[in-house]
C-alpha positions as CSV (number, residue, x, y, z in Angstrom):
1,X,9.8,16.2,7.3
2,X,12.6,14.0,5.8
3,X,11.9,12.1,2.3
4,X,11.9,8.3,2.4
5,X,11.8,8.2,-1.7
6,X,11.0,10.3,-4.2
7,X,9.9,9.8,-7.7
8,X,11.3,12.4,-10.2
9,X,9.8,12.9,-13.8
10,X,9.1,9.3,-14.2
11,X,7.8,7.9,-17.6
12,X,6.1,4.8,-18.0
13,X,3.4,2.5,-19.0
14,X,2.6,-1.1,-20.9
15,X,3.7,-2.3,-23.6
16,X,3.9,1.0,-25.9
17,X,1.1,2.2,-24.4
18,X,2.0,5.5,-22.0
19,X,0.2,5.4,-18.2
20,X,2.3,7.8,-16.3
21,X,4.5,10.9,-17.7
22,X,6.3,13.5,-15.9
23,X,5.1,12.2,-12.4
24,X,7.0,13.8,-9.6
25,X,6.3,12.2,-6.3
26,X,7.6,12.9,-2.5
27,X,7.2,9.9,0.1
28,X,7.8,11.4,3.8
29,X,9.0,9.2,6.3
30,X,6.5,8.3,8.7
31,X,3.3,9.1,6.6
32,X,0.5,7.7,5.7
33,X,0.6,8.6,1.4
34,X,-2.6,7.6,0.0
35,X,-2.2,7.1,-3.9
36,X,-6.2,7.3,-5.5
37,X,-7.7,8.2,-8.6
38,X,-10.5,6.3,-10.9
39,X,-10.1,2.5,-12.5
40,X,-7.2,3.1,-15.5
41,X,-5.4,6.5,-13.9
42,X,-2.0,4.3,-13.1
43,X,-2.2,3.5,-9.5
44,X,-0.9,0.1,-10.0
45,X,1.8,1.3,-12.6
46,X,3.1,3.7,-10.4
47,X,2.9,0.8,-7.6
48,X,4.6,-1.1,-9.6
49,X,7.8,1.5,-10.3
50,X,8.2,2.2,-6.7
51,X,8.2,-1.2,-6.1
52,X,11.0,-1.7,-8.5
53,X,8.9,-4.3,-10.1
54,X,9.6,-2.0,-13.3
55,X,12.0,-0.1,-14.8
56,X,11.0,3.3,-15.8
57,X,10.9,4.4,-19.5
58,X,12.0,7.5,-18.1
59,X,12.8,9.6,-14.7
60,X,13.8,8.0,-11.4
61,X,12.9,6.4,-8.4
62,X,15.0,6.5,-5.3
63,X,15.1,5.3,-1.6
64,X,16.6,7.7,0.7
65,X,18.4,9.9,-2.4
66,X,19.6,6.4,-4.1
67,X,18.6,5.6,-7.7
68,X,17.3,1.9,-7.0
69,X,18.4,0.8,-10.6
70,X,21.9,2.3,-10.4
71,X,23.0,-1.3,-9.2
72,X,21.3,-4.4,-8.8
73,X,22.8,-4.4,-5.1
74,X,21.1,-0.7,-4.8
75,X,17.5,-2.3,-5.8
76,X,18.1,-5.6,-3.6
77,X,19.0,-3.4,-0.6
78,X,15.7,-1.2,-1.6
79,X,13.7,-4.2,-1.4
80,X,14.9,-5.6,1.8
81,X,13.3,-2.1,3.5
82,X,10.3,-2.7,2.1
83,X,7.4,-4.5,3.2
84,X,4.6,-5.4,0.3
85,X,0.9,-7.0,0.6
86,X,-1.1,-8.0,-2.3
87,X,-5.0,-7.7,-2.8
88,X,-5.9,-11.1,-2.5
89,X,-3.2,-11.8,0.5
90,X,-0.7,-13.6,-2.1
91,X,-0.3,-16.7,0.8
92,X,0.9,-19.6,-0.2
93,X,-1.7,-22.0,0.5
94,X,0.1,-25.7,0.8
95,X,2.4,-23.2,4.2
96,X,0.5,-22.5,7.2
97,X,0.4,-18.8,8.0
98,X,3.6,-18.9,10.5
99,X,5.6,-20.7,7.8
100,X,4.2,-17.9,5.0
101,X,5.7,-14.9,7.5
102,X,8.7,-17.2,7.5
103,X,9.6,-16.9,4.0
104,X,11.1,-13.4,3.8
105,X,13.3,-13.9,6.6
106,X,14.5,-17.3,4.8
107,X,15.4,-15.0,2.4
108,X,17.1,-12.1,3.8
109,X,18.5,-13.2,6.8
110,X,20.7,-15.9,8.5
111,X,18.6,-16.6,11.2
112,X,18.6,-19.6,13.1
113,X,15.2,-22.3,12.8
114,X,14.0,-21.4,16.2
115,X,14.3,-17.8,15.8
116,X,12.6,-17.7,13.0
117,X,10.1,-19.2,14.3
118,X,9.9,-16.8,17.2
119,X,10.5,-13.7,15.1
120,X,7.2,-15.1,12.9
121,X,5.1,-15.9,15.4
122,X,6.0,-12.5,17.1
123,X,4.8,-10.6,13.7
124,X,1.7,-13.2,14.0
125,X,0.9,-11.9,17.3
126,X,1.3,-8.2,16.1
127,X,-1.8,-8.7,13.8
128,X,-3.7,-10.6,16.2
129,X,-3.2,-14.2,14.5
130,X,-1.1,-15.7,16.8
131,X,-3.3,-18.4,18.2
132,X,-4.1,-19.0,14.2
133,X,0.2,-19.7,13.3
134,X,-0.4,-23.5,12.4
135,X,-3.6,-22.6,10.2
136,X,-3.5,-22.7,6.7
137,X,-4.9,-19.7,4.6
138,X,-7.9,-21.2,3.1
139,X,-8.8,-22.6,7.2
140,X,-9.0,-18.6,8.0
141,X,-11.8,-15.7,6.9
142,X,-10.4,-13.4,4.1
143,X,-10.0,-10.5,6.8
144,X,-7.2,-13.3,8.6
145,X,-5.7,-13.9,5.4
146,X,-5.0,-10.7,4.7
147,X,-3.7,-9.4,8.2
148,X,-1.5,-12.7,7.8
149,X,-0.2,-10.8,4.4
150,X,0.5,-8.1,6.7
151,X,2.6,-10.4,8.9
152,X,4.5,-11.8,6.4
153,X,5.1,-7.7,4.8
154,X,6.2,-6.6,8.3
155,X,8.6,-9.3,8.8
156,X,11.8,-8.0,8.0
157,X,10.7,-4.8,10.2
158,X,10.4,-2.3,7.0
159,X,10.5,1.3,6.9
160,X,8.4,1.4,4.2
161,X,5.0,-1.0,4.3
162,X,3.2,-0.7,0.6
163,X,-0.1,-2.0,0.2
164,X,-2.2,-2.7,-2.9
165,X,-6.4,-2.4,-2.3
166,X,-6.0,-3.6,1.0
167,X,-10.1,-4.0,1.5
168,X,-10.4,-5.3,-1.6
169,X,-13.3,-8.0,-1.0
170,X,-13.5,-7.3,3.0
171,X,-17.0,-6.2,4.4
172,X,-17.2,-2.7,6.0
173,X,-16.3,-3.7,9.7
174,X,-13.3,-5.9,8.7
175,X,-11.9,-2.8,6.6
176,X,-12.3,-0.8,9.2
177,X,-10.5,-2.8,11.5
178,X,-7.7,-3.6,9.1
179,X,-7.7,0.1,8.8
180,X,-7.2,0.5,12.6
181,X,-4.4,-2.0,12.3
182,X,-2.6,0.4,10.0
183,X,-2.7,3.3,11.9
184,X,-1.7,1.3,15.0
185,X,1.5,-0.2,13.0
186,X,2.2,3.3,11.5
187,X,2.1,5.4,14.8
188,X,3.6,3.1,17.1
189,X,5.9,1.8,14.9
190,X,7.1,4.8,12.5
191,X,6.6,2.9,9.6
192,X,6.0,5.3,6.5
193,X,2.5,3.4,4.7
194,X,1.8,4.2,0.6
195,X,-1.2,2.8,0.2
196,X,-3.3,2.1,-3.5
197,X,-7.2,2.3,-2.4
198,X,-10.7,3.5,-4.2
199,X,-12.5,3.3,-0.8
200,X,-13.1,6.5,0.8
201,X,-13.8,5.8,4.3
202,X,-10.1,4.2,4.6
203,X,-8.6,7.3,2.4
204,X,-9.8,9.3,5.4
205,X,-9.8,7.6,8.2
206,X,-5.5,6.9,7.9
207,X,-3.8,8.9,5.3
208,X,-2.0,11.9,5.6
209,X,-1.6,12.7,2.7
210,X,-3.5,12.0,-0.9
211,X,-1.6,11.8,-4.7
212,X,-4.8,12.1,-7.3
213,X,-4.2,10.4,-10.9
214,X,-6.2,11.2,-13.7
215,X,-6.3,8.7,-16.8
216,X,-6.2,11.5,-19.4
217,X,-3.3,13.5,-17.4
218,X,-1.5,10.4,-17.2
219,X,-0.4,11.6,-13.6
220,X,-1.3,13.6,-10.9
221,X,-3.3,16.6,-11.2
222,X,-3.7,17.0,-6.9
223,X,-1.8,17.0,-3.9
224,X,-3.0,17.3,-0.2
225,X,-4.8,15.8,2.4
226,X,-8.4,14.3,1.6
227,X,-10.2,17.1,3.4
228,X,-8.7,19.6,1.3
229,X,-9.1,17.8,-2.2
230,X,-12.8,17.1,-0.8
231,X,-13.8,20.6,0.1
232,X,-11.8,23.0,-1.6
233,X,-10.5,21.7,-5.4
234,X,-11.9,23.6,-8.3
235,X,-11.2,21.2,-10.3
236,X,-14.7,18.4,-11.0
237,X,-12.8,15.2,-11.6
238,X,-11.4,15.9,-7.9
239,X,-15.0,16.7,-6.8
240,X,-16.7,13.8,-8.2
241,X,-14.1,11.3,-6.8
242,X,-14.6,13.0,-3.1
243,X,-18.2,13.6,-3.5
244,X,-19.3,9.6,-4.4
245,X,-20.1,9.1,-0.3
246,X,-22.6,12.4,-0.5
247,X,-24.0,11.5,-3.8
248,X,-25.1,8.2,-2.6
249,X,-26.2,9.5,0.2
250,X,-28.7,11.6,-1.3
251,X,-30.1,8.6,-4.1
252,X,-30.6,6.5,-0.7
253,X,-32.3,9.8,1.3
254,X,-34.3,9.9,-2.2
255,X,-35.9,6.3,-2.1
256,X,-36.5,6.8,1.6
257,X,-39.3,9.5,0.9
């Protein structure tokens, strides 16, 4: 399967404080790359350098075999192939949700008023908010605002859509059906989907592949698709992260008796 990036022996972190070293990293086009690991591995960082939101310490990043921060044209034509959506939605909340999908294409193409318009509401419809375009983000549930995000990310018809904790805050039935929306936008459409998550169910139910980071590896210590990390790693930090579901399963099954 072709590559659609491809991190190679990045180097990183905050401040002086390293996160991420020697991290080597293949994104396949049309995949679903699920990028896990516990609270302080780097998830976000490395987010963040694929993103180009950060220039590595050390290593490279490139989009289809192009260093993005060999030019400032090569990371501006990066960015306008990507689409990007945000824990909490990141709406604007004085724009109703047609004029938030708007934005992008304000900004990347020359498109006339009315078929911007048309292009947005299209996106709108995609995710199921169409009848919801004039609303504003704090008139919708949390689930709305953050299919709306996914409107606005899929606007400029990326090959690449990235998103951050996308359940973050959603009950169980509205992540699952954002979840479904995923897979539907990534099988019908083609789009190649990295996705930072913690929740388990969504790890399994639309990724194709899994990247592990561990905190005191500052990287990845596993590769592979969650079934495989879950039932055969030898390693216990991979254990414990794929076993939560079963362990809590058991405390419940416990208090039952």
């Amino acid at each position: 399967m072709p590559l659609v990036m491809k991190v190679e022996n990045l180097e990183g972190g905050w401040d002086e404080q390293l996160v991420l070293k020697d991290v080597n990293l293949e994104v396949r086009k049309g995949e679903v790359l699920a990028i896990v690991g516990k609270s302080g591995c780097g998830k976000s960082t490395l987010m963040h350098y694929l993103l180009g939101l950060r220039k590595p310490w050390k290593g490279r990043v490139l989009f289809k075999d192009l260093d993005i921060w060999s030019s400032p044209e090569a990371l501006q034509r990066a960015r306008s192939k990507w689409g990007v959506t945000f824990q909490s939605g990141a709406l604007l909340g004085n724009l109703t949700l047609l004029e938030n999908v708007i934005l992008p294409l304000k900004e990347y193409t020359d498109l006339s008023e009315r078929d911007l318009r048309i292009v947005a509401y299209s996106k709108l419809d995609t995710v199921g908010l169409a009848d919801f375009a004039d609303s504003y983000p704090l008139e919708v549930s949390g689930g709305m605002q953050k299919r709306a995000g996914l409107a606005r990310a899929m606007a400029l018809d990326p090959e690449v859509l990235f998103f951050d904790e996308p359940s973050a805050g959603l009950d169980p039935v509205t992540s699952g059906s954002l979840d479904e929306l995923i897979i539907t936008i990534n099988s019908t459409l083609g789009t190649t989907v990295v996705i930072v998550t913690h929740e388990l169910a969504s790890i399994f139910a639309i990724s194709d592949r899994v990247v592990m980071l561990d905190p005191d590896e500052h990287g990845i210590i596993a590769v592979g698709t969650a079934a495989q990390l879950r039932d055969s790693s030898s390693d216990e930090r991979i254990r414990l992260f794929f076993g939560r579901n079963l362990a809590a399963k058991k405390r419940s099954d416990r208090k039952c008796r």
